[in-house]
C-alpha positions as CSV (number, residue, x, y, z in Angstrom):
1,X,96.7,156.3,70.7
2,X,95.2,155.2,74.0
3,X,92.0,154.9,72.0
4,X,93.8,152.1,69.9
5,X,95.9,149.7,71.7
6,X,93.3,149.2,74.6
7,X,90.9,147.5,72.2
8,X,93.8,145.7,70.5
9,X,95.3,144.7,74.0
10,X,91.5,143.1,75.2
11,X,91.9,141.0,71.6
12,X,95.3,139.9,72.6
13,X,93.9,139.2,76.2
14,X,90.7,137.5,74.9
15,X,92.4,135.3,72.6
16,X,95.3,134.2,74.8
17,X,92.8,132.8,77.5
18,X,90.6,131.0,74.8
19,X,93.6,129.1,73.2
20,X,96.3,127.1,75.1
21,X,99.0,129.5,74.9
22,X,97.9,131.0,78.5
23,X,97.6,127.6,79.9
24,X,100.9,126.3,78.4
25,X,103.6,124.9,80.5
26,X,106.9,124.3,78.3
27,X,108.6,122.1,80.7
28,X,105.5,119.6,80.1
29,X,105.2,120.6,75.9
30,X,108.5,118.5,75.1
31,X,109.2,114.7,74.9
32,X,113.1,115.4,74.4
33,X,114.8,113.9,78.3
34,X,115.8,117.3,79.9
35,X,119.3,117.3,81.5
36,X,119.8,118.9,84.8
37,X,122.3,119.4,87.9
38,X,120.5,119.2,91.3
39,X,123.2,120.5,93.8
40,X,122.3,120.5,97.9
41,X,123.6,119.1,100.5
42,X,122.0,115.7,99.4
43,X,124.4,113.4,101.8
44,X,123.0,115.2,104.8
45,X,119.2,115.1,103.3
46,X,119.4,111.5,102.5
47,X,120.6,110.4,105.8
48,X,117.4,111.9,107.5
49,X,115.3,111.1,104.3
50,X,112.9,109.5,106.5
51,X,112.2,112.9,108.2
52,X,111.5,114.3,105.2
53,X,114.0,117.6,105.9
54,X,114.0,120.3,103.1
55,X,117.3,121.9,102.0
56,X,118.0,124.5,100.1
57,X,119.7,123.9,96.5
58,X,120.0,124.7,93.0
59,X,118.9,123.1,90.0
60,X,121.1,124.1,86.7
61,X,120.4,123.7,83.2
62,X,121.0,124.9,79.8
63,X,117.8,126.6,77.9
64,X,117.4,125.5,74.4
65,X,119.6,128.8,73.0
66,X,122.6,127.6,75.2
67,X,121.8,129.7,78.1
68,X,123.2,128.3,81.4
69,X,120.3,128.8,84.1
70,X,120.5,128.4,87.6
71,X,117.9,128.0,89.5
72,X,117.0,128.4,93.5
73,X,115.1,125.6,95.0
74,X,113.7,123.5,98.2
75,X,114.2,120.3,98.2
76,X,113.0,117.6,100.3
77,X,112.0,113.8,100.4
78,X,108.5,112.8,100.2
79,X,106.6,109.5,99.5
80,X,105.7,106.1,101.9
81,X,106.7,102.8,100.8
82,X,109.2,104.5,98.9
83,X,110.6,106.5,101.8
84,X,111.1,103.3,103.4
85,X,112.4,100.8,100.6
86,X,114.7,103.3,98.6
87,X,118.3,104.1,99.1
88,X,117.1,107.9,97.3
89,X,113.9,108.1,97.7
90,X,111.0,110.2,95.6
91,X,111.9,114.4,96.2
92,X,109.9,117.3,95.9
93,X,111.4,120.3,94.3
94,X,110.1,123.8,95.4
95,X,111.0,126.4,92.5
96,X,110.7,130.6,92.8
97,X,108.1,131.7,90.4
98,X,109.6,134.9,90.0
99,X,112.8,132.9,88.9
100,X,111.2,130.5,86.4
101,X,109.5,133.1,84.4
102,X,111.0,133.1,80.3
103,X,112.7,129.1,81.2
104,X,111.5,126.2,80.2
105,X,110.2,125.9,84.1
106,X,107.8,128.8,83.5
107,X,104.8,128.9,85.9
108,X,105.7,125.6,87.8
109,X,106.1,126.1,91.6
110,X,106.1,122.6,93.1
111,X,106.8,119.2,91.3
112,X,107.4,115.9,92.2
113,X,110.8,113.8,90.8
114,X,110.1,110.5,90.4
115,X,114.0,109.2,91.8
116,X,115.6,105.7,91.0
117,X,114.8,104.2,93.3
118,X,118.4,102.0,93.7
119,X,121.5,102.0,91.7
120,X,120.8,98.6,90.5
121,X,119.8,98.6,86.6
122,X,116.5,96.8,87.5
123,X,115.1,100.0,89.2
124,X,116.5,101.7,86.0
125,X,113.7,99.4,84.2
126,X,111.0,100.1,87.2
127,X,111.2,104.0,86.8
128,X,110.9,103.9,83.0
129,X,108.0,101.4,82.5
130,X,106.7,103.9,85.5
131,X,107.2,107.0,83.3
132,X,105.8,105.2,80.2
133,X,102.2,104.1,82.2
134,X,102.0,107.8,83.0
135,X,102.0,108.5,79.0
136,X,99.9,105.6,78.0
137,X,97.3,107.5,80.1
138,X,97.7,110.6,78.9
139,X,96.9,108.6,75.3
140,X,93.7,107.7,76.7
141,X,92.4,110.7,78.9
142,X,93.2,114.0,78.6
143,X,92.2,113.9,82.7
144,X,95.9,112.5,83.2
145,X,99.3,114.1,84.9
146,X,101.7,114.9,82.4
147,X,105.4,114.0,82.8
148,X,108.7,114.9,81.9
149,X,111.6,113.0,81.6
150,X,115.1,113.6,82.8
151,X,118.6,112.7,82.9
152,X,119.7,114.5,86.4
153,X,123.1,114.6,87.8
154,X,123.0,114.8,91.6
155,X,125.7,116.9,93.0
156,X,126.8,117.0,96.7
157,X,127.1,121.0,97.8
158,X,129.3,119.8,100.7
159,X,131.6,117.5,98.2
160,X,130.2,114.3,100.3
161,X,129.6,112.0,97.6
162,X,131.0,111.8,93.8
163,X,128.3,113.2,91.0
164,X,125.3,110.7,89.9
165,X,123.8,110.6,86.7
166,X,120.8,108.8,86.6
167,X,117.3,109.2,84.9
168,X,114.3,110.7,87.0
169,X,110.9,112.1,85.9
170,X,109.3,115.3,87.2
171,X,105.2,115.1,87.0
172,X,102.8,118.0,86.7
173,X,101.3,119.3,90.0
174,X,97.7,118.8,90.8
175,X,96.7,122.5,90.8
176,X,98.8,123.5,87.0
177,X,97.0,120.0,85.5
178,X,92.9,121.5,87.2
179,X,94.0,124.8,85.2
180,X,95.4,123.6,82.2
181,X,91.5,121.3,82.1
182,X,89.6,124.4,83.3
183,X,89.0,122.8,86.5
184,X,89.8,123.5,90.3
185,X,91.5,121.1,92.7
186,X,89.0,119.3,95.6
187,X,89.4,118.8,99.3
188,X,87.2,116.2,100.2
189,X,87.3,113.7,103.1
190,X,84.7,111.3,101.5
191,X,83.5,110.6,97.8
192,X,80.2,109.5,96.3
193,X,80.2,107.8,93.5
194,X,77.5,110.4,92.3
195,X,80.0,113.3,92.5
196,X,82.3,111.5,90.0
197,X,82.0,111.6,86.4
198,X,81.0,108.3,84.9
199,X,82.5,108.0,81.7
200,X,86.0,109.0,82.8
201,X,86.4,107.0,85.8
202,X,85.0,104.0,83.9
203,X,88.5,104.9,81.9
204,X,89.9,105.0,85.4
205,X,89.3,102.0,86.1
206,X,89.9,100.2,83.5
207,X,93.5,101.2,83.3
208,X,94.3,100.7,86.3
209,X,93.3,96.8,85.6
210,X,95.1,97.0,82.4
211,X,98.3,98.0,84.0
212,X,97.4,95.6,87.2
213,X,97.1,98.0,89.8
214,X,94.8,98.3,93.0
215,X,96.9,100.4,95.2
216,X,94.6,103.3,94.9
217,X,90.9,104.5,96.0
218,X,88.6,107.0,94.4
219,X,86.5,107.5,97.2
220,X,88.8,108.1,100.3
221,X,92.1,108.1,101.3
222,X,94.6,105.8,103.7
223,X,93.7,106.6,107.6
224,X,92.7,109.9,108.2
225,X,93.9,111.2,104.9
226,X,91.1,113.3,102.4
227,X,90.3,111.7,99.0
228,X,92.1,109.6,97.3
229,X,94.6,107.4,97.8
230,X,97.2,107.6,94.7
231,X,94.5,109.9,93.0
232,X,94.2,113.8,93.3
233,X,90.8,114.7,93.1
234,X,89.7,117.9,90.5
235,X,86.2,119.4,89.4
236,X,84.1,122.0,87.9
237,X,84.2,125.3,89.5
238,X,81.4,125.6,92.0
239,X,79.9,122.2,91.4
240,X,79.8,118.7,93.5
241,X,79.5,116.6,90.8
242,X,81.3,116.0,87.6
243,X,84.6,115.2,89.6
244,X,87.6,113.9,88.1
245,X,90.4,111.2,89.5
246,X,94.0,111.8,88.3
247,X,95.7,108.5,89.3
248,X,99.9,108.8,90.1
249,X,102.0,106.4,91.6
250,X,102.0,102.9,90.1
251,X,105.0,101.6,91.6
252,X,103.2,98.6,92.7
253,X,101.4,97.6,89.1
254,X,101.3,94.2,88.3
255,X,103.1,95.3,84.5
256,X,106.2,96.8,86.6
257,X,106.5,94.2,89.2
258,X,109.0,95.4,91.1
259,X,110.4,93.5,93.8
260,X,109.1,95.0,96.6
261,X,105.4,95.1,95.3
262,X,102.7,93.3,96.6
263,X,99.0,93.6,97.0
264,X,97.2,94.8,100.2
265,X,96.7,91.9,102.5
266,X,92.6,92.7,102.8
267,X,92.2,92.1,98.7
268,X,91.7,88.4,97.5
269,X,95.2,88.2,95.3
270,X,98.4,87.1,96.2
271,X,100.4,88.9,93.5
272,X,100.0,92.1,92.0
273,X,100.5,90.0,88.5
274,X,97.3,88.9,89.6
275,X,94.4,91.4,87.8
276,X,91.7,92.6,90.0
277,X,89.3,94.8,88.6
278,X,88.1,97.5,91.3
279,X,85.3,99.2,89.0
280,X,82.0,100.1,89.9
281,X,79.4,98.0,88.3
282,X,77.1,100.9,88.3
283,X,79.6,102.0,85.3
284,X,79.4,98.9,83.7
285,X,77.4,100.7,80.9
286,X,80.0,102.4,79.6
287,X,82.4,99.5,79.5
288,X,81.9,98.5,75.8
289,X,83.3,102.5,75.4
290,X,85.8,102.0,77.4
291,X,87.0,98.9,76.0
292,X,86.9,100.0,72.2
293,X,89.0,103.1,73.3
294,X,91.9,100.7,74.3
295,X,91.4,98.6,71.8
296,X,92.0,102.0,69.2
297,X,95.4,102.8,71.3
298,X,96.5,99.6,71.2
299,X,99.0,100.0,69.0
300,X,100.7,103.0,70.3
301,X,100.3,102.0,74.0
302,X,102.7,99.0,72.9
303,X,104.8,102.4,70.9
304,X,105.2,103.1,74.3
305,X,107.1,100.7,75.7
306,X,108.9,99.2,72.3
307,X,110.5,102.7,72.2
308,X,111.6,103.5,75.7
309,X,115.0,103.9,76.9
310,X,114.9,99.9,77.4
311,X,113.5,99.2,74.1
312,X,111.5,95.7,73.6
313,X,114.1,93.3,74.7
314,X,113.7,95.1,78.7
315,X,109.8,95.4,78.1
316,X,109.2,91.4,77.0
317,X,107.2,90.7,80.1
318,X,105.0,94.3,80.5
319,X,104.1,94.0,76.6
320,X,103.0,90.1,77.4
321,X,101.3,91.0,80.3
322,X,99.8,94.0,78.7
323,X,98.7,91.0,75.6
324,X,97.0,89.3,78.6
325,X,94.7,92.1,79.1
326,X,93.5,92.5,75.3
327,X,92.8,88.7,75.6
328,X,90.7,89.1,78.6
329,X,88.6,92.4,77.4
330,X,88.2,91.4,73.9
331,X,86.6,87.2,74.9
332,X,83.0,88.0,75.8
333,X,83.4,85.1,78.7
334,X,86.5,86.3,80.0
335,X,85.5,89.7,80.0
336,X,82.2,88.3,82.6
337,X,84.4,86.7,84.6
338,X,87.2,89.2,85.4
339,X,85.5,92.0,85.1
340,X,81.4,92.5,85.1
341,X,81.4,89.7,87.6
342,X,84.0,91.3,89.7
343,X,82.6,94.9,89.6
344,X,82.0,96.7,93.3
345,X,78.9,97.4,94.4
346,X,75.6,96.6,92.9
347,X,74.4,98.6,89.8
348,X,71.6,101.2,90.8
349,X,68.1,100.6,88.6
């Protein structure tokens, strides 16, 4: 008997880790908004938000056979201009993997919630065009965070503050998203543009114009912070090159336009409406690529945001200034001027 179910267990073995069913993440496989209760003591967390305390909670759900599930977590308050400018600011939820196992949170440990940032219904708008740039990227690259969205209820342990309901978004972590692409995650201080791979951050960086964004670096990170700024940096195992750029956190794109947004002094726009392409010309190769890859996605990139939770008549201005990008990448003299013209660097011979 031995004889027979070891060869049959290295089959089951061998062809779990070359599909995706190893590498699967459930809470990540859905579209469907995931309703949740996160109870801690949230008055007491909030009021020292700045801090960034962690408390101990629970986050409750119901599985898709009716289960009720609770759940012990960390949670604590994370983020910069965010920390400062919201009334509940971004939160990072710590979850115990030998709790998650058989839920739909199965093999997470750490994620990020992307918070409302204010009860007012405009940051209702900023957090869903938010959650919809992270899927128009995971249209174009596979080398893209996946997110998840929610409908949370936020519940005081201490009975501080009445129950909010109010839409959030966990994204995947840096580590699950290297595994899930066969890659590792990279501690670097410094970047070359050598070490990263060409044809992907040429996709980069062309979103990030799209979407009118130039909080972000691919090559270091703020102050004394490692590489990148808004990006975490992954790769092939045991190799310095072929390194890959996951961009998060596009609060301040020029298609959300919250109020609080604005470009960094040092760049030569006064608005983050304003595009500014921050592409290396030594890419500019692979630009006709690029550019026929958004062209192809067109059409469900403006899916996207037709048929979010605030529909077309909420997403007038994004899809206009998304129309503004197509006319600039698709007119030979526009395209020059915006963006070969106004690539960094000069391009190597």
């Amino acid at each position: 008997m031995k004889q027979t179910i070891k060869p049959l267990l290295m089959v089951l073995i061998l062809s779990c880790l070359l599909s995706n069913v190893c590498k699967s993440q459930p809470l990540f496989e859905s579209d469907e908004t995931l309703s949740i209760v996160l109870e801690a003591p949230l008055t007491d967390m909030l009021r020292q938000a700045g801090k960034k305390p962690t408390v101990s909670g629970t986050l409750r759900f119901q599985q898709d056979d009716g289960t009720d599930v609770a759940l012990d977590v960390d949670i604590t308050t994370r983020g910069k201009s965010r920390l400062e400018q919201c009334s509940f600011p971004p939160l990072s939820v710590n979850l115990k993997r030998q709790q998650v196992k058989s839920t739909v949170f199965a093999k997470q440990n750490k994620l990020k919630l992307v918070t409302q940032c204010s009860d007012k219904s405009v940051y209702r708008r900023y957090l869903n065009q938010e959650y919809a740039i992270y899927r128009v990227y995971n249209l174009l690259s596979d080398h893209s965070f996946r997110v998840r969205m929610l409908e949370v209820t936020y519940r005081d342990s201490n009975g501080r503050r009445r129950d909010k309901v109010q839409p959030a978004f966990f994204i995947e972590s840096d580590k699950r998203a290297a595994k899930r692409l066969e890659m590792q995650t990279i501690d670097a201080d410094t970047v070359k543009l050598s070490q990263l791979e060409p044809q992907s951050l040429s996709i980069f960086a062309l979103f990030q114009f799209m979407i009118g964004n130039t909080d972000f670096s691919v090559r270091k990170g703020p102050d004394e912070e490692g590489c990148c700024h808004n990006g975490k940096l992954i790769g092939p195992a045991d190799s310095d090159s072929g390194w890959v750029v996951l961009p998060y956190d596009f609060d301040q794109a020029g298609l959300i336009n919250a109020k609080y947004s604005a470009p960094n002094k040092v760049l030569p726009i006064k608005s983050v409406r304003q595009r500014l392409y921050r592409g290396y010309c030594h890419h500019n190769d692979y630009l006709d690529t690029t550019i026929a890859l958004f062209n192809e996605n067109r059409a469900a990139i403006d899916a996207l945001l037709k048929s979010g939770p605030d529909g077309g008549s909420q997403n007038k201005s994004a899809l206009k200034y998304l129309r503004g990008f197509y006319d600039i990448v698709n007119d030979p003299k526009k395209r020059q001027k915006k963006i070969i013209d106004n690539c960094l660097g000069k391009k190597r011979s």
